[in-house]
C-alpha positions in Angstrom: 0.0 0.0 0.0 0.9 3.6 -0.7 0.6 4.2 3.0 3.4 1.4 3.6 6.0 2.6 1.2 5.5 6.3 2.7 6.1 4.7 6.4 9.6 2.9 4.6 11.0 6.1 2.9 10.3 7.7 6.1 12.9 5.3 7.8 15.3 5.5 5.4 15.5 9.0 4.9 15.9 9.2 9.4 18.1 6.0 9.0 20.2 8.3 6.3 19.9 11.2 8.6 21.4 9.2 11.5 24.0 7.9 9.7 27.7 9.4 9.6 28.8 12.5 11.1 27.2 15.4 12.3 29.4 18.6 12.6 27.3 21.2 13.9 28.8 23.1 16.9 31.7 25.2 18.3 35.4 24.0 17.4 38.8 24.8 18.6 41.8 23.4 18.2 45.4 23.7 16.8 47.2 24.2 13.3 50.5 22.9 12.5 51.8 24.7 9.4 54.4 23.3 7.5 56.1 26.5 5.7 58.0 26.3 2.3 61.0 26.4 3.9 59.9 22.8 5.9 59.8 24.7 9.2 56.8 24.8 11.2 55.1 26.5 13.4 51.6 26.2 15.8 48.4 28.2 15.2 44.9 28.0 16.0 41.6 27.4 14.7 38.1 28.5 15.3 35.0 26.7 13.6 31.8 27.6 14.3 29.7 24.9 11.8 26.1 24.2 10.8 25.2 21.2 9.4 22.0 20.9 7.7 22.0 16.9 5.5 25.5 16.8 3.1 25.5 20.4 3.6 27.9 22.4 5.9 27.0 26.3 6.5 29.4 28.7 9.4 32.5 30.5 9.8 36.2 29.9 10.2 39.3 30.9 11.4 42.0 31.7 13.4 40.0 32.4 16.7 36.4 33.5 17.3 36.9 37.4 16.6 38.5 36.4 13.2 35.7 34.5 11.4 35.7 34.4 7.9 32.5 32.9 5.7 32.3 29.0 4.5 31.9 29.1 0.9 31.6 25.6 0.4 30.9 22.7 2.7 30.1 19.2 2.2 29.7 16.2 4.6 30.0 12.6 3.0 30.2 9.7 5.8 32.8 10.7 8.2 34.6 12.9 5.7 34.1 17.1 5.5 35.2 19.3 3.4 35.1 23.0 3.9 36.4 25.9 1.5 36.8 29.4 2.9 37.9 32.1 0.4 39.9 34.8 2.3 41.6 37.8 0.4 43.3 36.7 -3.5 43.5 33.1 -1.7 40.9 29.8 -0.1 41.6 27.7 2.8 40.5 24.1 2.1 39.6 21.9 4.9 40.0 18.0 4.2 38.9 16.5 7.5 37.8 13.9 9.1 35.7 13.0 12.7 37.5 10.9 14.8 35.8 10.3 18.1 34.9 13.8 19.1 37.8 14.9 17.1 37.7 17.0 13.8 41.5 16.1 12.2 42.8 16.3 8.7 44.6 18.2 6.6 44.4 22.1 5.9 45.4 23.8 2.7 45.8 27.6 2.4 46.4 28.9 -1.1 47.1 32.6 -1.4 49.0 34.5 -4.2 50.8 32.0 -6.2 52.0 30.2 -2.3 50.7 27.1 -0.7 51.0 25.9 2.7 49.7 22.5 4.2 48.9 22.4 7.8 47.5 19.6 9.8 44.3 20.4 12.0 43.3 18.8 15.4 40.2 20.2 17.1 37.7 19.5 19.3 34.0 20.7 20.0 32.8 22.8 22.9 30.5 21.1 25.3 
């Protein structure tokens, strides 16, 4: 009956809902950039996410009086990906959750110079 298949989808679309990660919240945490010389050095990060399905909405960086807009976000299992354009540049987030841990790989691109970082952060309570 129609009544039956609506009472299915309805699963499966909560069972998809439930499934994988879900980002939204407060995180901070610590960058270490690798510089073109091979030194590096600590920073931080500040993500202030809203995940609504696949999609990821908010604000990142450096702390939370420096925010700049997510352009792009994307959640697919346990994996998120995050672009934020800053001036003549983007910071792409390739991350994963880990327990209650965001971690991955951050790549800043800005005039013609790319530095890799990697990203550990965890959510406020």
């Amino acid at each position: 009956s129609m009544k039956a298949l609506a009472v299915v989808l309805l699963w499966v679309a909560l069972g998809l809902a439930g499934s994988g990660a879900d980002v939204s919240g407060t995180w901070t945490g610590t960058l270490k950039v690798t510089g073109p010389d091979g030194q590096t050095q600590d920073d931080t990060i500040h993500l202030i996410l809203k995940q609504e399905g696949g999609k990821v909405t908010g604000t990142a960086g450096p702390s939370a009086g420096e925010q700049l807009p997510i352009r792009k976000g994307a959640v697919e299992g346990n994996k998120i990906t995050i672009e934020v354009p800053m001036p003549n540049g983007v910071f792409r987030f390739d991350v994963g959750l880990e327990g209650d841990h965001l971690k991955g790989e951050v790549t800043m691109s800005a005039g013609g110079q790319t530095l890799k970082a990697k990203m550990d952060a965890t959510r406020a309570k």
